[in-house]
Each structure stands twice: as structure tokens, then as C-alpha cells.
Backbone as CSV, one residue per row, in Angstrom:
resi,resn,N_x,N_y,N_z,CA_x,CA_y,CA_z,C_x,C_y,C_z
1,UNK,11.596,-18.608,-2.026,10.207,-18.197,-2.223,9.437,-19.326,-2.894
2,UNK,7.722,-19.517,-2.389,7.126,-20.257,-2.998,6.547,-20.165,-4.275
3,UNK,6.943,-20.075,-5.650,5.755,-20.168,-6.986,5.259,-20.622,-7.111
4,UNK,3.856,-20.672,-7.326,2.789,-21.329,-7.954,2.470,-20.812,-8.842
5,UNK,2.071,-21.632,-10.278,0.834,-21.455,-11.418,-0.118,-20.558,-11.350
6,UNK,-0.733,-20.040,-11.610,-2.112,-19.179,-11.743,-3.395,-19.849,-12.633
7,UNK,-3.302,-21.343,-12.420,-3.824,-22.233,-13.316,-5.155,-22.175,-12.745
8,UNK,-5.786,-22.062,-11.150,-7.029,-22.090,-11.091,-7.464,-21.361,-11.582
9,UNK,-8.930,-21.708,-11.900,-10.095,-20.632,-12.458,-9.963,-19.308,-11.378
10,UNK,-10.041,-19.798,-10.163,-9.753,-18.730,-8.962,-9.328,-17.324,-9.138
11,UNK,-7.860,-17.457,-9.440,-6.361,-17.236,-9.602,-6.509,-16.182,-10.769
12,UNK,-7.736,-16.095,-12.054,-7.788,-15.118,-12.877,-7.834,-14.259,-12.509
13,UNK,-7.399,-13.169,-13.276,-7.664,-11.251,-13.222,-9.371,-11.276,-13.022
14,UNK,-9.431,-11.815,-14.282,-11.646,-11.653,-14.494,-11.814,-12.185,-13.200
15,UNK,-11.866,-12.610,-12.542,-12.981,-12.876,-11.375,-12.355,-12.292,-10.216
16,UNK,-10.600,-11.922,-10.171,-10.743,-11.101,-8.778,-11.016,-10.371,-8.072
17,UNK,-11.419,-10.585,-7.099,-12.311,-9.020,-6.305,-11.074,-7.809,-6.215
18,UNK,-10.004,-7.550,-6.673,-9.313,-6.736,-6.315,-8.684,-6.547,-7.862
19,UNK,-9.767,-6.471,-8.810,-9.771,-5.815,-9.855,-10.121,-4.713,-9.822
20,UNK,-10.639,-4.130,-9.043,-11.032,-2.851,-8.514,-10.127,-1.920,-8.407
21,UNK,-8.818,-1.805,-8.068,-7.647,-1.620,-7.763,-6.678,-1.938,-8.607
22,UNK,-6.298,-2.841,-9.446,-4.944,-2.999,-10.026,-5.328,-3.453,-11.535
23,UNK,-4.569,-4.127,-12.184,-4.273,-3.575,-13.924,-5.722,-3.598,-14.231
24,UNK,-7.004,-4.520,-14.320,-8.050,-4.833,-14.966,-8.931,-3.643,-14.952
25,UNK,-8.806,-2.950,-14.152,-9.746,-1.712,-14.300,-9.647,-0.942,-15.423
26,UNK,-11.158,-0.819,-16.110,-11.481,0.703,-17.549,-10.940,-0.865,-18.759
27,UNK,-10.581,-1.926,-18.614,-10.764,-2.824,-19.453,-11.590,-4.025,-19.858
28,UNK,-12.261,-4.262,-21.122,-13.240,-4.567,-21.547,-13.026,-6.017,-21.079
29,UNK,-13.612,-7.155,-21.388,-14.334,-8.324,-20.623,-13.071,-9.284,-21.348
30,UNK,-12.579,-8.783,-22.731,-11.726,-9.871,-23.709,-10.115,-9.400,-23.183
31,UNK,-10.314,-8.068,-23.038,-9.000,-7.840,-22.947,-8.757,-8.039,-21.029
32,UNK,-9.450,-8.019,-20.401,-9.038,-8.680,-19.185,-8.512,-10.055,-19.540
33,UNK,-9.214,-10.940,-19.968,-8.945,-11.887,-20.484,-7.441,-12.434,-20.790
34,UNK,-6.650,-11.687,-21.805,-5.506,-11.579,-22.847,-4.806,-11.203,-21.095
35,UNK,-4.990,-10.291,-20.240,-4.307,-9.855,-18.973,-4.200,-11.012,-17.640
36,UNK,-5.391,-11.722,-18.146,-5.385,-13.381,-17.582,-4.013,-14.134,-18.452
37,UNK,-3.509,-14.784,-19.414,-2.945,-14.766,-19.899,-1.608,-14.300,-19.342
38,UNK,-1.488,-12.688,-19.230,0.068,-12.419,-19.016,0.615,-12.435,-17.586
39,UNK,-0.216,-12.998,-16.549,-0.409,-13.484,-15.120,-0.014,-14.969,-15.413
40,UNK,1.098,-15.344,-15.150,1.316,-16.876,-15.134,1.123,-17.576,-13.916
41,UNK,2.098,-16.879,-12.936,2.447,-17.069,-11.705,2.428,-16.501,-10.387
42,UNK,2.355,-16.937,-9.282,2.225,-15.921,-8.181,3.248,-16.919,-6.996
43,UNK,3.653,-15.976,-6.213,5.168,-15.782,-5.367,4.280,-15.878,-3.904
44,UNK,4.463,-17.024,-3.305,4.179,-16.627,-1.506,5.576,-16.888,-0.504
45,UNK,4.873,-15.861,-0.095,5.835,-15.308,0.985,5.565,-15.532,2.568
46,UNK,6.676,-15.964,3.294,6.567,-16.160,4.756,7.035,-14.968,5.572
47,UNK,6.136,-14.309,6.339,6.542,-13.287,7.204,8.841,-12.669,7.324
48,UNK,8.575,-11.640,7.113,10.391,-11.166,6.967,10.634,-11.681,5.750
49,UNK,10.123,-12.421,4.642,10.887,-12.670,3.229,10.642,-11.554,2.369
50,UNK,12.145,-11.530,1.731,11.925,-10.674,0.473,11.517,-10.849,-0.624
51,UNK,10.689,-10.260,-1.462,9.904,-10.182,-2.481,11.107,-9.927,-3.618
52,UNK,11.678,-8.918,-3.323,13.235,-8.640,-4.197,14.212,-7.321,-3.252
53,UNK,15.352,-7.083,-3.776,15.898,-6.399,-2.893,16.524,-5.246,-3.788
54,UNK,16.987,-4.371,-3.536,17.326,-2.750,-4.302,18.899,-3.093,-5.060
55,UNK,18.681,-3.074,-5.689,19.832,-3.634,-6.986,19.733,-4.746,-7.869
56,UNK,18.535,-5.528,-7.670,18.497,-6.473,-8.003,17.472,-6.196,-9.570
57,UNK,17.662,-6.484,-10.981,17.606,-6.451,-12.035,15.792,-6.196,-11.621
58,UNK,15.096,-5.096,-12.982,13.848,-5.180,-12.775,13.351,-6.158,-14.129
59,UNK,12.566,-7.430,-13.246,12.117,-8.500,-14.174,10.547,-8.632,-14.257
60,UNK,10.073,-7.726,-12.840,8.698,-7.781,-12.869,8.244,-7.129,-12.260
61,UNK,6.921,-6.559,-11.894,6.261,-5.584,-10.993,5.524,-6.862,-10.626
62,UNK,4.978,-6.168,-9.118,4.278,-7.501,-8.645,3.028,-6.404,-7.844
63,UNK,1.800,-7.392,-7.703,0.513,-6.692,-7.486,-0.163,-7.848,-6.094
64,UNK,-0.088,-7.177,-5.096,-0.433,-8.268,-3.688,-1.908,-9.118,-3.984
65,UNK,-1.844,-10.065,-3.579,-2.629,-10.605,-4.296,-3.910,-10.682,-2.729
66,UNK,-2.716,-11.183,-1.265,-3.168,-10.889,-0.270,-1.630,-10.720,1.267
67,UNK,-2.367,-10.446,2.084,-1.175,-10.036,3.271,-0.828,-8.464,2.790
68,UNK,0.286,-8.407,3.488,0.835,-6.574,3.467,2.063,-6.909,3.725
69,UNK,3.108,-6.045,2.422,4.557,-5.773,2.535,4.904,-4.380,2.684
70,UNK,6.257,-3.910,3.333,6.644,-3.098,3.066,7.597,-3.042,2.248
71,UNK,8.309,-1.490,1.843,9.150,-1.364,0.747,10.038,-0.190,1.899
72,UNK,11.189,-0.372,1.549,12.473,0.834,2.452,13.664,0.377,1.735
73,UNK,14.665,1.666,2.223,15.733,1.886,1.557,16.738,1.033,2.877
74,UNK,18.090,0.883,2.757,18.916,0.742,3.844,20.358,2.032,3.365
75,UNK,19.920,2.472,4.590,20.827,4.511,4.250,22.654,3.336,4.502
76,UNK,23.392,4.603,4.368,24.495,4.100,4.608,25.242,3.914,5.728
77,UNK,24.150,4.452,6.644,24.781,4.039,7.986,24.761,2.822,8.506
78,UNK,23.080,2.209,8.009,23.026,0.898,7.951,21.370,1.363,8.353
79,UNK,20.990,2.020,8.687,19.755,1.898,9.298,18.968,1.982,7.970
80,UNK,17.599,1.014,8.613,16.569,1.190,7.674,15.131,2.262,7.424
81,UNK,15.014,2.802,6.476,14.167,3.601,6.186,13.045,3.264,5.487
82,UNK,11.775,2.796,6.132,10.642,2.615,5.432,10.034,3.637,4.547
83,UNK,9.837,3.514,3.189,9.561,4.229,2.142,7.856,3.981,2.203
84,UNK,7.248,2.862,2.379,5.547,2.481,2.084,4.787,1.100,3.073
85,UNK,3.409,1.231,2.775,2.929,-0.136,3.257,2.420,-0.604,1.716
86,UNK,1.917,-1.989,1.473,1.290,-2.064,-0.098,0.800,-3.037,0.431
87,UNK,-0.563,-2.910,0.653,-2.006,-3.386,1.105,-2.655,-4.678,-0.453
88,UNK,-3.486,-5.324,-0.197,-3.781,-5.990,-1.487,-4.571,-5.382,-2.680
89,UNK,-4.022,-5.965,-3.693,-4.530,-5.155,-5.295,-3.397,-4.090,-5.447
90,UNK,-2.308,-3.507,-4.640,-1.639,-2.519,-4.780,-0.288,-3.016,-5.655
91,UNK,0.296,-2.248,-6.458,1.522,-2.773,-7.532,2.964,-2.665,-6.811
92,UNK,3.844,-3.487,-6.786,5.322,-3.023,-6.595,5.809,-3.297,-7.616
93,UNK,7.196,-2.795,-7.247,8.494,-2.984,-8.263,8.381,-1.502,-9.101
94,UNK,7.603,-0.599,-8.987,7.369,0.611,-10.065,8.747,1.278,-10.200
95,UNK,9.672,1.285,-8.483,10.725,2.301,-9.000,11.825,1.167,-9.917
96,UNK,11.403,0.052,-10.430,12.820,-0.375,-11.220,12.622,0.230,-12.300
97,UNK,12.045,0.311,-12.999,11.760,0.628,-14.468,12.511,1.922,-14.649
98,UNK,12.711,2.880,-14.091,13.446,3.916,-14.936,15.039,3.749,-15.297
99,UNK,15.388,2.963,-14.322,17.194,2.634,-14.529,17.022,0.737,-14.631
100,UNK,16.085,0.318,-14.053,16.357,-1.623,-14.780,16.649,-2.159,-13.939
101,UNK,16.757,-1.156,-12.397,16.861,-2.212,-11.241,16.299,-1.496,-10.454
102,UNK,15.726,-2.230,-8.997,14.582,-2.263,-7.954,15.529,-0.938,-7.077
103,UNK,14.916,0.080,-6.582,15.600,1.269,-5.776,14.913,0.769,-4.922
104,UNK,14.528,-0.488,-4.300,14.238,-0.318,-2.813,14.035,-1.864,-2.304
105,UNK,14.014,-2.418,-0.959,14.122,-3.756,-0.699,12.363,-3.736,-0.626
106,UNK,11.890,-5.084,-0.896,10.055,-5.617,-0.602,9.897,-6.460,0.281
107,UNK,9.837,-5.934,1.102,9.558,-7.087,2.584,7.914,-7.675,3.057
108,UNK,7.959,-8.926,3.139,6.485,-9.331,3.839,6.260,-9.030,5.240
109,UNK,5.423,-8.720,5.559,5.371,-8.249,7.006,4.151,-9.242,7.616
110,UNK,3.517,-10.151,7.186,3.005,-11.591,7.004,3.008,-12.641,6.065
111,UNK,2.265,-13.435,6.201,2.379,-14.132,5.196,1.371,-13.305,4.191
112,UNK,2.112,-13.605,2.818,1.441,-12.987,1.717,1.626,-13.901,0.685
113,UNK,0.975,-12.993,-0.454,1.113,-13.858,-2.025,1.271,-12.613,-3.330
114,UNK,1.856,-12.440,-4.019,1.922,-11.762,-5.121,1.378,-12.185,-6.392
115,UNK,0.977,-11.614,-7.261,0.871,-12.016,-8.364,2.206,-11.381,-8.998
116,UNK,2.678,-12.303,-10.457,3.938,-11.875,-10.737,3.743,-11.531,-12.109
117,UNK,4.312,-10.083,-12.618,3.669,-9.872,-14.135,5.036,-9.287,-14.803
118,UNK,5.261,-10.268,-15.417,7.334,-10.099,-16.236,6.471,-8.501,-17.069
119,UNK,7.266,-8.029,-16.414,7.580,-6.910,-16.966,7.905,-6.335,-18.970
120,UNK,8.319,-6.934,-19.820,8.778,-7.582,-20.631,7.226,-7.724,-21.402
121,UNK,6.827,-8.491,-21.126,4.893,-9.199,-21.692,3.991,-8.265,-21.214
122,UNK,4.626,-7.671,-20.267,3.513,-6.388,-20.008,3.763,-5.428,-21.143
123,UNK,4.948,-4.734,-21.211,4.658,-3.679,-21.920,4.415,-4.176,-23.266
124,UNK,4.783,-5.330,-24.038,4.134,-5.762,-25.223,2.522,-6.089,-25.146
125,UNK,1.756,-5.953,-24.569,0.483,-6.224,-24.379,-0.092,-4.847,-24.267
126,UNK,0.904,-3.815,-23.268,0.359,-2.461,-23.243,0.303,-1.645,-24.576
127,UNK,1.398,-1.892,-25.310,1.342,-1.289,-26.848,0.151,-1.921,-27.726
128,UNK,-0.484,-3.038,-26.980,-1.587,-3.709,-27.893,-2.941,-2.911,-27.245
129,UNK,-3.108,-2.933,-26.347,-3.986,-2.118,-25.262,-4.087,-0.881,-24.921
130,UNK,-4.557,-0.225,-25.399,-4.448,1.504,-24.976,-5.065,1.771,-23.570
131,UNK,-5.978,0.535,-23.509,-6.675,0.953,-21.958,-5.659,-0.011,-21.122
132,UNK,-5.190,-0.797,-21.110,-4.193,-1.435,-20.277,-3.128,-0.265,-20.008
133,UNK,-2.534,0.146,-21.191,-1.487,1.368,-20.640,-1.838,2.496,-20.095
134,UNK,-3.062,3.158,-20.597,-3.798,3.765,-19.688,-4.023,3.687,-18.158
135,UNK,-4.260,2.561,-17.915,-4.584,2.278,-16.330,-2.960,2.198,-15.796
136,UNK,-2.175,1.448,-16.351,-1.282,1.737,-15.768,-0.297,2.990,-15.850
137,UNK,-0.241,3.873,-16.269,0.136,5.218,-16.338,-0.783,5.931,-15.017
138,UNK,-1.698,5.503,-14.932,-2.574,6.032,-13.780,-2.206,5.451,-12.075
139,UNK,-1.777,4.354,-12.492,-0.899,3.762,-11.451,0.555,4.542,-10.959
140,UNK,1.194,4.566,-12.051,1.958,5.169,-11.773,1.574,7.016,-11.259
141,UNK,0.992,7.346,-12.300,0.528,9.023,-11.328,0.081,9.041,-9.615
142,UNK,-0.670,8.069,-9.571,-1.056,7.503,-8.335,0.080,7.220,-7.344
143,UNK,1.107,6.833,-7.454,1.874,6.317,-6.872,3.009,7.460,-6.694
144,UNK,3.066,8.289,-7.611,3.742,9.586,-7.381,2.999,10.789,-6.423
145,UNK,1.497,11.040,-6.992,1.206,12.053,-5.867,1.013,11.461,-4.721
146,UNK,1.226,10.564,-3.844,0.957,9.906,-2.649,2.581,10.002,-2.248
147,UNK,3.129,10.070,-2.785,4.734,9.785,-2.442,5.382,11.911,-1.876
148,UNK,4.504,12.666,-3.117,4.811,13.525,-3.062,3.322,14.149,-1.435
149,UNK,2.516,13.889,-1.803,1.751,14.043,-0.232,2.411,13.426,1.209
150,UNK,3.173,12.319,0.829,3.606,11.495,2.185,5.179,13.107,2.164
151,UNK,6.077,13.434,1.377,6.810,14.345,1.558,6.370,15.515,2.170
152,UNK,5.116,16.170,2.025,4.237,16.852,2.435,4.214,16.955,3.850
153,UNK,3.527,16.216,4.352,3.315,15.541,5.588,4.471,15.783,6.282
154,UNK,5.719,14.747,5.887,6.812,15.110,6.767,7.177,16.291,7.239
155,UNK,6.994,17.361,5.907,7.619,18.765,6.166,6.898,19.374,7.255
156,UNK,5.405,19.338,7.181,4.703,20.220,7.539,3.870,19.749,8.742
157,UNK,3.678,18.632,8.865,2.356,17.962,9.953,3.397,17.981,10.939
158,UNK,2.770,18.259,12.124,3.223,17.989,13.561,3.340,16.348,13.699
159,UNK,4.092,15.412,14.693,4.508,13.968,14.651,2.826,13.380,15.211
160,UNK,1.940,14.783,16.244,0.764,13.644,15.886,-0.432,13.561,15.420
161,UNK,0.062,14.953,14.156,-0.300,15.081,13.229,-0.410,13.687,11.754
162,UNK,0.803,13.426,11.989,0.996,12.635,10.996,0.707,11.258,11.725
163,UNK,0.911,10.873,12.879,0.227,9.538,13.037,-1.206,9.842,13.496
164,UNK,-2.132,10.403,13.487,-3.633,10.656,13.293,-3.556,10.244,12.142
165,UNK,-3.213,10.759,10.794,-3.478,10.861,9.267,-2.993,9.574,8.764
166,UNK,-2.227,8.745,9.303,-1.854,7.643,9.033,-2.834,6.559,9.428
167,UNK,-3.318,6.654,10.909,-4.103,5.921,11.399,-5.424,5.713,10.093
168,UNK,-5.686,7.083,10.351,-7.013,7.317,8.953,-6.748,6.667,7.587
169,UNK,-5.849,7.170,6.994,-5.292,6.865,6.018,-5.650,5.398,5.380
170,UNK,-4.739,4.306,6.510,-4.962,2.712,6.518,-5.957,2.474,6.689
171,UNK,-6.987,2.726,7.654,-8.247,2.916,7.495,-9.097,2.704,6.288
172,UNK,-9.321,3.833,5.513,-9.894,4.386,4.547,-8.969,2.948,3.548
173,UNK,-8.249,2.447,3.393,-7.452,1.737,2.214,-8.450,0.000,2.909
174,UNK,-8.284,0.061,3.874,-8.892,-1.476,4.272,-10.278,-0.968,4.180
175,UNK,-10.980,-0.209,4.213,-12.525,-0.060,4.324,-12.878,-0.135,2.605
176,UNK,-11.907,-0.053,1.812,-12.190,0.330,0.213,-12.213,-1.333,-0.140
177,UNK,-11.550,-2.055,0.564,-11.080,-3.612,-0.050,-12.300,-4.706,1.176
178,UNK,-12.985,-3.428,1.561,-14.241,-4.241,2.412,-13.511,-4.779,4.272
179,UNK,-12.882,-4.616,4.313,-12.582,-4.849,5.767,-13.570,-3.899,6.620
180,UNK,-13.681,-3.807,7.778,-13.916,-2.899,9.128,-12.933,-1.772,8.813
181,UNK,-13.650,-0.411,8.642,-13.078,0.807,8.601,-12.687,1.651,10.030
182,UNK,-12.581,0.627,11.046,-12.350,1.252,12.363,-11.965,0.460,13.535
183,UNK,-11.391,-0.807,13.026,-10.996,-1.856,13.944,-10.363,-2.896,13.034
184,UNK,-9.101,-2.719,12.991,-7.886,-3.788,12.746,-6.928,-4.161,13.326
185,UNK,-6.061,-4.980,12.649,-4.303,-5.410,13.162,-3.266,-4.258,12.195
186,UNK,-2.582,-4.197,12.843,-1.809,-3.278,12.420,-0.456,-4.086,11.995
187,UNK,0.062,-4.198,10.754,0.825,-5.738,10.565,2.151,-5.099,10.799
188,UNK,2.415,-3.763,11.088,3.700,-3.289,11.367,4.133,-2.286,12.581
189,UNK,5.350,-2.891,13.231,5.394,-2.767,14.135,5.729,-0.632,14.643
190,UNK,5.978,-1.093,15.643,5.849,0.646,16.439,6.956,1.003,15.485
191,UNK,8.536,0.417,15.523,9.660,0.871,14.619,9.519,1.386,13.291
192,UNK,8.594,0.116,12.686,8.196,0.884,11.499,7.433,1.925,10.947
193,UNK,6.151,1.848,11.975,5.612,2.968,11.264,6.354,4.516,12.123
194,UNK,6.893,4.292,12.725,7.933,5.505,13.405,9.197,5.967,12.205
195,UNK,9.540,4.859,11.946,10.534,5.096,10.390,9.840,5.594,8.678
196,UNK,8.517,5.190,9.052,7.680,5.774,7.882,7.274,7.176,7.959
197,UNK,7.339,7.352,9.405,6.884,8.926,9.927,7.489,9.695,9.864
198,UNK,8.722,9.427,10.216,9.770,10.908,10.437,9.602,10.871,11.970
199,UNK,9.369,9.619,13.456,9.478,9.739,14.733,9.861,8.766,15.169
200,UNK,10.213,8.953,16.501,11.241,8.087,16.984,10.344,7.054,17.923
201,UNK,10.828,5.704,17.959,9.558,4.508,18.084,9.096,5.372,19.348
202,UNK,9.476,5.478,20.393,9.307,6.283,21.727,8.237,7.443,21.625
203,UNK,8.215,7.774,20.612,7.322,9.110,20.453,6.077,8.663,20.008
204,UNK,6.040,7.776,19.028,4.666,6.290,18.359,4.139,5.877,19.393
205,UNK,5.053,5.026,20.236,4.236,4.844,21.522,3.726,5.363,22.747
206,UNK,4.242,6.891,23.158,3.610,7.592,23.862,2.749,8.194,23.328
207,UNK,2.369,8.445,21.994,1.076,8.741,21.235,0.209,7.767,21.184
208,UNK,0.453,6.609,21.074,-0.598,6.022,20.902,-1.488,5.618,22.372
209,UNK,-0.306,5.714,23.599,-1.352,6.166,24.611,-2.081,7.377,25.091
210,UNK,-1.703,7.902,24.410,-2.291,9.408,24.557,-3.276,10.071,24.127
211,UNK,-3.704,8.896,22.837,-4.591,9.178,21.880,-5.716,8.193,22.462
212,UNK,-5.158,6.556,23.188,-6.193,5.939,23.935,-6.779,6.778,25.409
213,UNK,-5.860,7.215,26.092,-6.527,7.985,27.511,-7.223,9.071,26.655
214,UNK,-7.539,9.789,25.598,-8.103,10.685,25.259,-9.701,10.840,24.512
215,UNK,-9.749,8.657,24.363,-10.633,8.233,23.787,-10.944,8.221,22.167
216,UNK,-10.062,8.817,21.749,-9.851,8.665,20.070,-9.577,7.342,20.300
217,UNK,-8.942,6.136,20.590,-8.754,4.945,19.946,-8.404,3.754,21.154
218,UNK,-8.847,2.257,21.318,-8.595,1.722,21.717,-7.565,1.026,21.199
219,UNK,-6.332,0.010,22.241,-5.513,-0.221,21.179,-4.568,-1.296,22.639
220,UNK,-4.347,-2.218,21.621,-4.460,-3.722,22.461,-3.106,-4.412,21.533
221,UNK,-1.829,-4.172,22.313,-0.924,-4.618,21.125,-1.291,-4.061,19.562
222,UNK,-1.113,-4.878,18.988,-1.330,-4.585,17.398,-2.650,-4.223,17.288
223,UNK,-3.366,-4.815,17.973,-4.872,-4.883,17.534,-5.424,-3.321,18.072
224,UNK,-6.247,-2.361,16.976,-6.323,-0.904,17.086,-7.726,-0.657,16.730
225,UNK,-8.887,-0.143,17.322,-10.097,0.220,17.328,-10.092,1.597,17.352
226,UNK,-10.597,2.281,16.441,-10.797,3.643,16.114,-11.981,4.340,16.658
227,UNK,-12.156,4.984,17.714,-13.203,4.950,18.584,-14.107,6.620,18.323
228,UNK,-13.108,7.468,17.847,-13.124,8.952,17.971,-13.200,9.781,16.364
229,UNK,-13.785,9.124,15.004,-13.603,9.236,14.002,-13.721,10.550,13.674
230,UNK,-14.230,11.462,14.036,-14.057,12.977,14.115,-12.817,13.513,15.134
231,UNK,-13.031,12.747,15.812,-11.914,13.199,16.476,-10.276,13.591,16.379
232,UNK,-10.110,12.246,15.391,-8.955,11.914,14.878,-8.488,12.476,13.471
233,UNK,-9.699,12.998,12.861,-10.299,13.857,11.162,-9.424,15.354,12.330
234,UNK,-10.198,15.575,12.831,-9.947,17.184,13.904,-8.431,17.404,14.013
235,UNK,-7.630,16.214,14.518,-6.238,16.494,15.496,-5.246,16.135,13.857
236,UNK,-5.896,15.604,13.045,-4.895,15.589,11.690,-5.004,17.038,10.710
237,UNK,-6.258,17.532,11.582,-6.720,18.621,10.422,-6.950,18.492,8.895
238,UNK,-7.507,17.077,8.781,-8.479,17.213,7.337,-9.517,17.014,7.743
239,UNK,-10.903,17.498,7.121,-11.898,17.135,6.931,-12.494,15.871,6.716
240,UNK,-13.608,15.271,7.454,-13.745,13.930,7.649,-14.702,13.838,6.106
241,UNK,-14.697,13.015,5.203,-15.131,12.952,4.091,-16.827,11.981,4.318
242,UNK,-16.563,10.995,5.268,-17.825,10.897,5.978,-18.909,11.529,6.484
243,UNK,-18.815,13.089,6.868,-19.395,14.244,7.701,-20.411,14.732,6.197
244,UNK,-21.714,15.039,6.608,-22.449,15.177,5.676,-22.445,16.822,5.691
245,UNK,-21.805,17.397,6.530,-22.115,18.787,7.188,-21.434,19.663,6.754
246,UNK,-20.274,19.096,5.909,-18.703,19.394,5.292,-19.282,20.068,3.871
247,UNK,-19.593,21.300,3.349,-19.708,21.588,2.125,-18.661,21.393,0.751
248,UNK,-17.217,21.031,1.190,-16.476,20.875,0.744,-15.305,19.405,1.031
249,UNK,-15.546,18.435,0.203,-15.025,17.349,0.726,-13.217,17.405,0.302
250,UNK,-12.206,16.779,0.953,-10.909,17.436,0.646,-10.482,15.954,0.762
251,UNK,-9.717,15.424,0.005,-9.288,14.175,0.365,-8.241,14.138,1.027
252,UNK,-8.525,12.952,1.527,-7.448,12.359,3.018,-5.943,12.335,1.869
253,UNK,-4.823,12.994,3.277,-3.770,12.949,3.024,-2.900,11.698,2.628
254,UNK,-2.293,11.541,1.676,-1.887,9.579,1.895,-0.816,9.818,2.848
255,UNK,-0.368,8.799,3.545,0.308,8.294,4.503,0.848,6.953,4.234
């Protein structure tokens, strides 16, 4: 893996646009600052590299700085089970901390970059910071009810049920960090998000033509245009939070 410094002015917490999202948020202008400081370094990654792997000692949580990784288990049969996607500003490494080592492998699924925050200097800074531990306790709640909604989903959503709500889902996460809320790349392939689903790649891809002949979505290899935005709110069965007509707004399921 590549390290670099966090020495540019760039490279600070205070000026990143994806403070919005990860530790600096609900903290004052000095104590971002002191959080500049416990950011030394950042980790890039070449498409298929690991970030860290599930047994391996927890030394740091890491927060995407840019690109998209996933996180999965490998069962004992050997096959792999995608657990998440983690889009930029989003935290990994959360499940080491309760036992001291990583419960899951971190894969790049492009090229990416992490920021790297020793674990160790964090929580001595969080005992100095009530709003630093604050936000991150909120991270973590965050990261549990989405885990416990994605369980949800499995039990209960029909398979294209749950890839409608997924489609949306990613959506709504790139439209928050300013991208196009209805036309992207999709950085992971049919296998994976079929292993994130609970369906078999075969079933991903006869949905996703099924959902293009139906006019909900154009979709060109990776590259996916969301054409039917009610449409696709309708066949997941949540309420489109966009719709002004909706007296009751319900938030989108995570996926």
C-alpha cells in the first residue's frame, strides 16, 4: 500500500468537503483543528487491494477520503460474502474495536485513498472532546441501524424489492456528496451486489433487464441512468422523499 503525509494544506479535516459526513461534524473551528493533528497519514489503494483483512490487529479506523471499498466476510466454505459498500467521508474498521481485531476483509473496488486515524490518539483526544466522542458514537449508531435495516430487507423485501431499494439507496448517498442523483458507475460488479443482496448474480442480471425494458432505468455495462424515479420509490415500496404530495416522509431503507 501507498502512504502519504497529510502535510498539504489540502489534506486537512478543516477544509474538507466531506466534513459533512465523518469525525469534524458538531465540532468547533479549534477543535477540528487538534482533529487535523490526529490525521497524519492517508493509505492509497489500487483497484482489488486490501485496506486490512479480518484477523488482523485493530490499529486504526479509516474514513475514504475518495473511490469506493467494500467490506465481506469469507464463510467457511470459502465463498465470499459482501457485508457493505463505503462511499467517501464514510468510516471503516468499526467492527475491530470490540475484540482488537478487524471481523471483516476492506477491499478497493477502484482506485481509492483513506485517511488513517490510529485508533489509540483517537480515543485520547475523544476523552478530551465531548463533541468528538459524541459524533463518533453517532457513527457508530449509524452504522448499526443500517446494518440492522440491511437485515430487514433480507428477511422481508422480495429480490426486486431489494435491488430497487439499493439502486435508490446509492443514489441518495452520491446525490448527498454532490454527484448526479440519477446517473452513475456502479463500481461493483453483478456478483457483488448479488452477494450483498441475498441473489444469485443470474437473478441481478435478469432484473436489471427487466427493470430497463420497463423503463425504470437505462443501463450500459456499469454505467446506470435512473430514468423512472417514482417508479422505482413504487416497486421498492417506500415513499419517494422527493414527492411533495407525500404527507408523511419515511426514510429510504439503507441497502
Amino acid at each position: 500500500m501507498n502512504y502519504k503525509p497529510t502535510d498539504s494544506p489540502t489534506s486537512k479535516c478543516s477544509v474538507c468537503v466531506l466534513g459533512q459526513f465523518c469525525l469534524p461534524v458538531g465540532l468547533s473551528s479549534s477543535d477540528v483543528s487538534r482533529v487535523d493533528n490526529l490525521i497524519k497519514e492517508r493509505v492509497h489503494l489500487q483497484k482489488g487491494e486490501s485496506l486490512y483483512r479480518h484477523g488482523d490487529p485493530l490499529s486504526s479506523v479509516y474514513s475514504v477520503r475518495f473511490g469506493t471499498l467494500k467490506t465481506e466476510y469469507c464463510l467457511q466454505d470459502g465463498r465470499q460474502q459482501v457485508i457493505g459498500f463505503h462511499l467517501p467521508g464514510e468510516i471503516l474498521g468499526l467492527d475491530g474495536i470490540g475484540e482488537g481485531h478487524y471481523q471483516s476483509d476492506a477491499i478497493a473496488l477502484e482506485e481509492s485513498a483513506v485517511c488513517i486515524i490510529r485508533y489509540d490518539a483517537f480515543e485520547d483526544l475523544a476523552r478530551q472532546l465531548p463533541a468528538l466522542q459524541n459524533q463518533f458514537h453517532k457513527i457508530l449508531s449509524r452504522e448499526l441501524t443500517q446494518d440492522q435495516r440491511h437485515l430487514l430487507s433480507l428477511g422481508t423485501m422480495r429480490a426486486e424489492e431489494r435491488l430497487a431499494a439499493f439502486l435508490l439507496s446509492l443514489s441518495q448517498r452520491l446525490a448527498a456528496r454532490g454527484y448526479l442523483n440519477n446517473e452513475f458507475d456502479l463500481r461493483m460488479s453483478r456478483v457483488e451486489i448479488g452477494s450483498y443482496l441475498g441473489i444469485q448474480i443470474e437473478t441481478v442480471s435478469r432484473m436489471l433487464s427487466r427493470f430497463a425494458e420497463s423503463g425504470l432505468i437505462q443501463i450500459k455495462q456499469r454505467h446506470i441512468k435512473l430514468i423512472d424515479m417514482n417508479g422505482l420509490y413504487e416497486l421498492a415500496g417506500i415513499p419517494n422523499p422527493d414527492r411533495h404530495d407525500c404527507h408523511t416522509e419515511v426514510p429510504l431503507k439503507q441497502v
